[in-house]
C-alpha positions in Angstrom: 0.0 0.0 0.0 1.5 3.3 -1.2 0.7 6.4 1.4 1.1 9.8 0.4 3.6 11.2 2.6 1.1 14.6 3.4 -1.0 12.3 4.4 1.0 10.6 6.7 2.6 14.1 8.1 -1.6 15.5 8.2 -2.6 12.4 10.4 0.5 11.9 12.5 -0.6 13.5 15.5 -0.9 12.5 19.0 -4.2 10.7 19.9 -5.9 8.1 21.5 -6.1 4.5 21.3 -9.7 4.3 22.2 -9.7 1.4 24.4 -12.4 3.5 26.2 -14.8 5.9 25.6 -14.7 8.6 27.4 -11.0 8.4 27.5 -9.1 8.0 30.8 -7.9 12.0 30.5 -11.9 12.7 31.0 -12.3 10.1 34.2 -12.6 12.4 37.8 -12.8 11.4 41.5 -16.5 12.2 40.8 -16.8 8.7 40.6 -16.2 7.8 44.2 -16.7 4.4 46.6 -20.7 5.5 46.7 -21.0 5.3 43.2 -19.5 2.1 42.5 -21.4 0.7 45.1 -24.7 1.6 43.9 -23.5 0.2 40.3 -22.9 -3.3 41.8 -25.9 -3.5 44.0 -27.9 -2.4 40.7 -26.1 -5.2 38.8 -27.2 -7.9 41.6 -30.5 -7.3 41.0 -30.4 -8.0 36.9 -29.4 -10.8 35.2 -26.5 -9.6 33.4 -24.0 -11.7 33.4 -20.0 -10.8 33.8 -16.6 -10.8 32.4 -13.8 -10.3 34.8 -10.5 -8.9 34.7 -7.8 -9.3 37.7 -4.4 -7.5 37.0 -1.3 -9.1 39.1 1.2 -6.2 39.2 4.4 -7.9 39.8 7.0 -8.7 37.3 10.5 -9.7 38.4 12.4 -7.2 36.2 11.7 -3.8 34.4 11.2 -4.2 30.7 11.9 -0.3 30.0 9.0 0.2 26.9 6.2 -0.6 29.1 4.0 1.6 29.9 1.5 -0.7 32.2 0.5 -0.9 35.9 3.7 -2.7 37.5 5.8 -3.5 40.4 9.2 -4.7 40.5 9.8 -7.8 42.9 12.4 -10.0 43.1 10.1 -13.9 42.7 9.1 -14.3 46.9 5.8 -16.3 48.3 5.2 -13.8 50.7 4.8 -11.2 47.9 2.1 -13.3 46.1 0.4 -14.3 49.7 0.3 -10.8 50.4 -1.0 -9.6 47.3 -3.7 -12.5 47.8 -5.1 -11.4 51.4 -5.5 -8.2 49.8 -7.1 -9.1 46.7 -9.7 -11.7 48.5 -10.9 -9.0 50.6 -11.9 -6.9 47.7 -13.5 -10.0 46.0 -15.5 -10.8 49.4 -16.4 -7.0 49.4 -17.6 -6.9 45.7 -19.5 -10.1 46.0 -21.2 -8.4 49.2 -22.8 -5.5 47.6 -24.0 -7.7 44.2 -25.8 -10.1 46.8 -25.7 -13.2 44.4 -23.6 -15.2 42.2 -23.6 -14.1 38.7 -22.0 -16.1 35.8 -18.7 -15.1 34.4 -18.8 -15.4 30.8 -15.1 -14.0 30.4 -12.5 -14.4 32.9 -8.6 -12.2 32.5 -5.7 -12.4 34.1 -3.5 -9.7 33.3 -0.7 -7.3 34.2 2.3 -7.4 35.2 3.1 -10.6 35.1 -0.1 -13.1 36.4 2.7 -16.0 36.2 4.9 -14.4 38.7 2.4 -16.3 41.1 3.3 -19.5 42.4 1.2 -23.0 41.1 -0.6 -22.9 44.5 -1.1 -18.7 44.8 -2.8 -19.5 41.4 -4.9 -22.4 42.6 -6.0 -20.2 45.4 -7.1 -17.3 43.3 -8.9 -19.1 40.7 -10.7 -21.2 44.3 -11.9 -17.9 45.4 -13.1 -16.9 42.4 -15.2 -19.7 41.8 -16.2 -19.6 45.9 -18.3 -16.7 44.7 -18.7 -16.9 40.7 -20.1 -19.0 38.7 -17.7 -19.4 35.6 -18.5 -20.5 32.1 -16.1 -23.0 31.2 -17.2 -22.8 27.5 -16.3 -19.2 26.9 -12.7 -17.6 26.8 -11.0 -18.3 30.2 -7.2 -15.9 29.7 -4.0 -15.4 31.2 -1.0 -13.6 30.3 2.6 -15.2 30.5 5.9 -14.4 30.3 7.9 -17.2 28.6 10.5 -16.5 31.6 8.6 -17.2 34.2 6.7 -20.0 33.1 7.5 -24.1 33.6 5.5 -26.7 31.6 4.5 -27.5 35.2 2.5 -24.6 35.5 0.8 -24.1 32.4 -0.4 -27.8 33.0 -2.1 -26.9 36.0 -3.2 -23.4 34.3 -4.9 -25.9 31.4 -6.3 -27.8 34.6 -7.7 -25.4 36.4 -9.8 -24.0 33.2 -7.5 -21.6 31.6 -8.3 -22.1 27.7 -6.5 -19.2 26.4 -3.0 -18.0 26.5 -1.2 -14.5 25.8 2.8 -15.0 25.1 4.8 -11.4 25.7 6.9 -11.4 22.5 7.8 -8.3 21.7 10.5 -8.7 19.1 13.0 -11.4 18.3 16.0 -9.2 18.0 19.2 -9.4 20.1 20.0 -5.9 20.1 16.1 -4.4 20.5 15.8 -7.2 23.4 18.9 -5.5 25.2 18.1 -1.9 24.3 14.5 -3.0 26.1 16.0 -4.9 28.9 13.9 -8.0 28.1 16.5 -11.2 27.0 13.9 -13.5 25.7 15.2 -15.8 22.5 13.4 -17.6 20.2 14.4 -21.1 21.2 12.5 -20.0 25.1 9.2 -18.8 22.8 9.1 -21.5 21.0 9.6 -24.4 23.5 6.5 -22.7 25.4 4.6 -22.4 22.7 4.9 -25.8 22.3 4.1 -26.9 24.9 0.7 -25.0 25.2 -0.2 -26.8 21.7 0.7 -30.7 24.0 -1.6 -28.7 26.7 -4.2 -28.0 23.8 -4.7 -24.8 24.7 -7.9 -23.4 22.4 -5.8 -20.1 21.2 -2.5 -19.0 21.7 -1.7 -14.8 21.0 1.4 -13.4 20.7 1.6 -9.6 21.5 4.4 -7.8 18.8 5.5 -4.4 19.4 6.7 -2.1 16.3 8.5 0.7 16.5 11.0 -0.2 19.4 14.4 1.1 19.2 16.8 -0.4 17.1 14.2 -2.0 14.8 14.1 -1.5 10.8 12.2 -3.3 8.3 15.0 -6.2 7.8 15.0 -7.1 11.7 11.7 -7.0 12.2 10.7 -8.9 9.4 12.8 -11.6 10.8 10.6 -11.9 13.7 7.3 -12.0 12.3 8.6 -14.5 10.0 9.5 -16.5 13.2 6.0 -15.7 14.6 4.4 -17.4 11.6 6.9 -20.6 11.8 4.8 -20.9 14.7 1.6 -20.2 13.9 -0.2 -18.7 16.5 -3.8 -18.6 16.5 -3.8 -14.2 16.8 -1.1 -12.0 16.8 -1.6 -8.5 18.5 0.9 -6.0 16.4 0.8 -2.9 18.7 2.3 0.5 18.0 4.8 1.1 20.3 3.6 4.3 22.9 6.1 6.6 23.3 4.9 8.3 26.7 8.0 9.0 28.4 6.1 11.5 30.9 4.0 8.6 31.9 6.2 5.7 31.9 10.2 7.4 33.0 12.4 4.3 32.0 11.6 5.2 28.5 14.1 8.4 29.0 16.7 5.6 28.4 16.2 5.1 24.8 18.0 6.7 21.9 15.9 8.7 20.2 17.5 8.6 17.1 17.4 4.6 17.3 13.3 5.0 17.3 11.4 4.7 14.3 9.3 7.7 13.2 6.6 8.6 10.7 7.1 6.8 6.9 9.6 4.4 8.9 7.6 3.3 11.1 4.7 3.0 9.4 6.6 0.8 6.4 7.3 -2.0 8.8 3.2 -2.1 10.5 2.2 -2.3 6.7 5.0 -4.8 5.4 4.1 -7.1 8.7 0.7 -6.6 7.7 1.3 -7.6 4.6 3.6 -10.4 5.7 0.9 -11.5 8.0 -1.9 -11.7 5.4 0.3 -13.8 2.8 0.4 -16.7 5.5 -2.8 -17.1 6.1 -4.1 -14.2 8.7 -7.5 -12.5 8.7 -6.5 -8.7 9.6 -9.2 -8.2 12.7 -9.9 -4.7 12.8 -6.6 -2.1 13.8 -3.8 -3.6 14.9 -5.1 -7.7 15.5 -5.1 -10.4 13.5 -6.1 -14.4 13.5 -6.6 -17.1 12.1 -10.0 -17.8 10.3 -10.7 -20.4 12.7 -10.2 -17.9 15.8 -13.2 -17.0 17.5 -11.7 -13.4 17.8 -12.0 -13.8 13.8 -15.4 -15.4 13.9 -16.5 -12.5 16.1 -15.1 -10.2 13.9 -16.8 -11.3 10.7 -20.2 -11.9 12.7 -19.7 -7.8 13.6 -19.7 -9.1 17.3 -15.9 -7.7 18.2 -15.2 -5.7 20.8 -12.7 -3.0 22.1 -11.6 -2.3 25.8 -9.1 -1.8 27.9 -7.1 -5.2 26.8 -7.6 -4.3 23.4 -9.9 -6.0 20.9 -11.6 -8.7 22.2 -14.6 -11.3 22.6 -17.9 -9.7 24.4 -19.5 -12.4 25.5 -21.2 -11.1 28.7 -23.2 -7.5 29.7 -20.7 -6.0 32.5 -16.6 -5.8 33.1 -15.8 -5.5 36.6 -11.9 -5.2 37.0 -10.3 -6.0 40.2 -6.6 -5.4 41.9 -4.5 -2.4 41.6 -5.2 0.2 38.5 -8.0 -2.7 37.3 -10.9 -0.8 35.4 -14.5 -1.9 34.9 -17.4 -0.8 33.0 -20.2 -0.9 35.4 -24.0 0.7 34.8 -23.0 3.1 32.5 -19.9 4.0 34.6 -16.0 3.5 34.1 -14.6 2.8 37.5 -10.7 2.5 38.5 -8.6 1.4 41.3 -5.9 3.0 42.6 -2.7 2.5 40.8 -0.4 2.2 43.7 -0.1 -0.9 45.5 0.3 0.5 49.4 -2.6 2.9 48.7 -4.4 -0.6 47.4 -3.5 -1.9 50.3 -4.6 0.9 52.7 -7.7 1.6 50.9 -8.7 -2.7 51.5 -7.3 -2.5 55.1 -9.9 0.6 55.9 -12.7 -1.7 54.8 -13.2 0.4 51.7 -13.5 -0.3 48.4 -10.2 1.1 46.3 -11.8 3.1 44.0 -9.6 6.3 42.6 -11.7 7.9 39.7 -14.0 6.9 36.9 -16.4 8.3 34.2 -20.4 7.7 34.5 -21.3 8.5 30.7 -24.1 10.9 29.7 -25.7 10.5 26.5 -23.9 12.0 24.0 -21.1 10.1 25.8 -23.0 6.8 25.3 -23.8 7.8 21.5 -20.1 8.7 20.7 -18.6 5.5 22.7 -21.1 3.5 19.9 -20.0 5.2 17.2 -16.4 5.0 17.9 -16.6 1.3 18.7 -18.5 1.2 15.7 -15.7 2.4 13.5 -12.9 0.7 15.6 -14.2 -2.8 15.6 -16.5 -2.7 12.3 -15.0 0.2 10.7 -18.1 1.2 9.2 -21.1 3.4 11.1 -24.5 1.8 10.1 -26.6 4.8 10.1 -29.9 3.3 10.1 -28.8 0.9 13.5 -28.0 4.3 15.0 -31.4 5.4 14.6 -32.7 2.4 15.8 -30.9 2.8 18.6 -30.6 6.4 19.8 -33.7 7.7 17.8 -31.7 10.5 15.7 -30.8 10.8 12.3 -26.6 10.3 12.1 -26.6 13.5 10.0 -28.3 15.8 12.1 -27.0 14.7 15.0 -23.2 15.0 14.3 -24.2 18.0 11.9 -20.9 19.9 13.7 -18.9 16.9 12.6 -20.0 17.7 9.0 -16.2 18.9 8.0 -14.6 16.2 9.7 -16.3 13.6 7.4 -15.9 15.4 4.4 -12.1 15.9 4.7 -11.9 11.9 5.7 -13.8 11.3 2.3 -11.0 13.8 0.8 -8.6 12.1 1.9 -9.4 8.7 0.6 -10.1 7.3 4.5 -14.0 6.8 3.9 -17.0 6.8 1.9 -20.7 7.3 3.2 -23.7 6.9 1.3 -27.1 7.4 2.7 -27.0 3.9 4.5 -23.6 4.2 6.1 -20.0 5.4 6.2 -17.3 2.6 5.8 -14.1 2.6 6.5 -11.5 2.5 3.5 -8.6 0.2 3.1 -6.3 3.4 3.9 -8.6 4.3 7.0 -8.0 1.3 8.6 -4.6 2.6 8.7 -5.3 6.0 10.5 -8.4 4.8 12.3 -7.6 6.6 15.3 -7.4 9.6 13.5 -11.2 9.1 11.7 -12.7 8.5 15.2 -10.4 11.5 16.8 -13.5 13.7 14.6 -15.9 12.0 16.8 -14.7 13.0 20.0 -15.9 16.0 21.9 -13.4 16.3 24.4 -10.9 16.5 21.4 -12.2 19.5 20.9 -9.4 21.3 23.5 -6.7 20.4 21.0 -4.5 20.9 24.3 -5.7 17.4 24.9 -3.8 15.9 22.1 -0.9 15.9 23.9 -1.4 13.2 26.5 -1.7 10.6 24.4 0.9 8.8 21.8 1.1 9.7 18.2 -1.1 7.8 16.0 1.5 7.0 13.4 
């Protein structure tokens, strides 16, 4: 795919990933304990049913791109147990105010590292959880793993406990961008864990790929998604890397001249792409892809795909509730957050309170826009008739201010719209963020911009 380069210098700007709507800039301490509260006890008495996310903070070392929730521990039991006392008091609490058991349709574990805990800290959690849950063994049950800190012990007692669906940290295969990242993780480790997942009959395996690390070119990373297919996982996540330095410090130690920028980086996302697609992968919406025989590519073709805070991803239940330090759910209506920092998690619990730090309940231009930019970011089309149906306005008049911001998209070759909907062109998929970035009212203080990572 040729791109005009005044294209690609009009639409590199900073802007969001859209894993949420409202984004996390627009959450406040509005949304306090109270609220939350009220949202669960309003969830016991429906039958929705739940997917839940846990996020495990610790890792044993620093890998210095990320920009995720984490603390640093050298690999001790009384870490984990600690972490656990805390983390069943919030479950008990949680349970308490829904008042019955609802059915998990979508369990995560995520971080961090969720294999930094021991066989039987595992065994525990996953006890407590079903002490108060009912889970759904026949829907996506997921954990993320580092390849280093996993045994073929413990992924077989993952597999028995119910865990169907694994998420490898890969990264990049490269000697020097695995030094300049501070995470040593060869091929020969990958690929002995991947297969033993495949002995374990794991349902789907993803690898998560990062482009645009330091150090990488087109050549070297080319090498490592042709590794990656060798393989054959059943998805592969290809995320740009986020170059946030004022949220995440240890990125201050990269050279920025070693970074890929603009055409550069944007030349090795489309020749993965491409590399991707000749063997056999269904691109899935921005940045995923899968195997036709995925569900994640099932759900996609059946328009049933989702986007949160993990990415893109199954929806197979009505609520998220997130638990554990920085965990976020989507509740009622209402984005809730805990507290990013463990002793404050820790406090919070200890004070018989519920660690809530700041959320987002959505009015209803909020809920119209979230729709929309789901739509575009998980369909990439807007069916404007469905939006009628739904919100009881014509698409027309009511983003009649966002008139110019279509138009230009249409110039630019990133969609087309007829009376029955807009759809996303082959170069919008591309500069997605940038097509829903016209659909955001709090984008409208272009001062905003500037928390988030270029789109590009």
């Amino acid at each position: 795919m040729l791109i005009d380069k005044n294209t690609l210098q009009k639409y590199d700007v900073a802007g969001p990933r859209y894993t949420s709507y409202p984004t996390a800039p627009q959450w406040s301490k509005n949304v306090t304990e109270d609220v939350y509260t009220a949202a669960l006890k309003v969830f016991g008495q429906n039958d929705k049913t739940l997917s839940l996310y846990i996020h495990i903070p610790f890792c044993e070392q620093l890998c210095y791109f990320c920009a995720c929730n984490k603390v640093i521990r050298a690999k001790e039991e009384k870490v984990g147990d600690e972490f656990l006392d805390y983390l069943f008091k919030e479950i008990d609490m949680v349970a308490k105010h829904i008042q019955r058991r609802k059915l998990i349709r979508q369990l995560h574990w995520g971080g961090g590292t969720p294999t930094y805990l021991s066989e039987e800290q595992m065994k525990r959690l996953f006890t407590k959880i079903k002490s108060v849950f009912d889970i759904d063994f026949n829907e996506e049950i997921a954990i993320e793993i580092d390849p280093r800190t996993v045994t073929q012990h413990k992924l077989k007692v993952l597999r028995e406990l119910g865990f169907n669906r694994i998420s490898l940290g890969v990264q990049d295969f490269n000697e020097k961008v695995q030094d300049d990242i501070n995470r040593i993780q060869p091929f020969e480790q990958v690929a002995e864990v991947h297969q033993w997942c495949r002995d374990l009959k794991f349902e789907s395996i993803n690898y998560d790929l990062i482009y645009g690390l330091p150090y990488q070119t087109k050549e070297t990373f080319k090498k490592t998604v042709d590794l990656v297919v060798g393989l054959r996982p059943d998805r592969i996540a290809l995320y740009s890397f986020a170059y946030v330095p004022w949220l995440s410090k240890p990125q201050n130690k990269f050279n920025l001249d070693a970074i890929a920028v603009h055409d550069e980086k944007l030349d090795i996302f489309i020749q993965s792409r491409e590399n991707l697609l000749a063997h056999g992968y269904q691109a899935i919406a921005m940045d995923h892809f899968a195997l036709t025989t995925d569900a994640m590519a099932k759900a996609f073709n059946t328009g049933a795909l989702h986007r949160n805070f993990m990415g893109y991803t199954l929806k197979p239940a009505d609520e998220f509730i997130g638990l554990g330090p920085s965990a976020i759910g989507f509740l009622e209506k209402t984005y809730v957050q805990n507290t990013k920092i463990l002793p404050e998690y820790y406090e919070s619990i200890t004070q018989g309170h519920l660690p809530v730090e700041r959320g987002k309940q959505l009015n209803q231009d909020d809920q119209i826009r979230q729709w929309v930019i789901n739509s575009l970011m998980c369909q990439f089309q807007i069916d404007k008739q469905l939006f009628f149906n739904t919100f009881g306005y014509e698409f027309e008049d009511y983003f009649l201010e966002e008139g110019r911001h279509i138009h230009d998209c249409i110039e630019d070759g990133l969609i087309n719209e007829n009376s029955q909907r807009i759809q996303v062109t082959a170069l919008g998929k591309i500069f997605i963020r940038n097509v829903c970035m016209g659909f955001d009212y709090y984008l409208k203080d272009k001062n905003g911009h500037q928390r988030f990572s270029r789109t590009v």
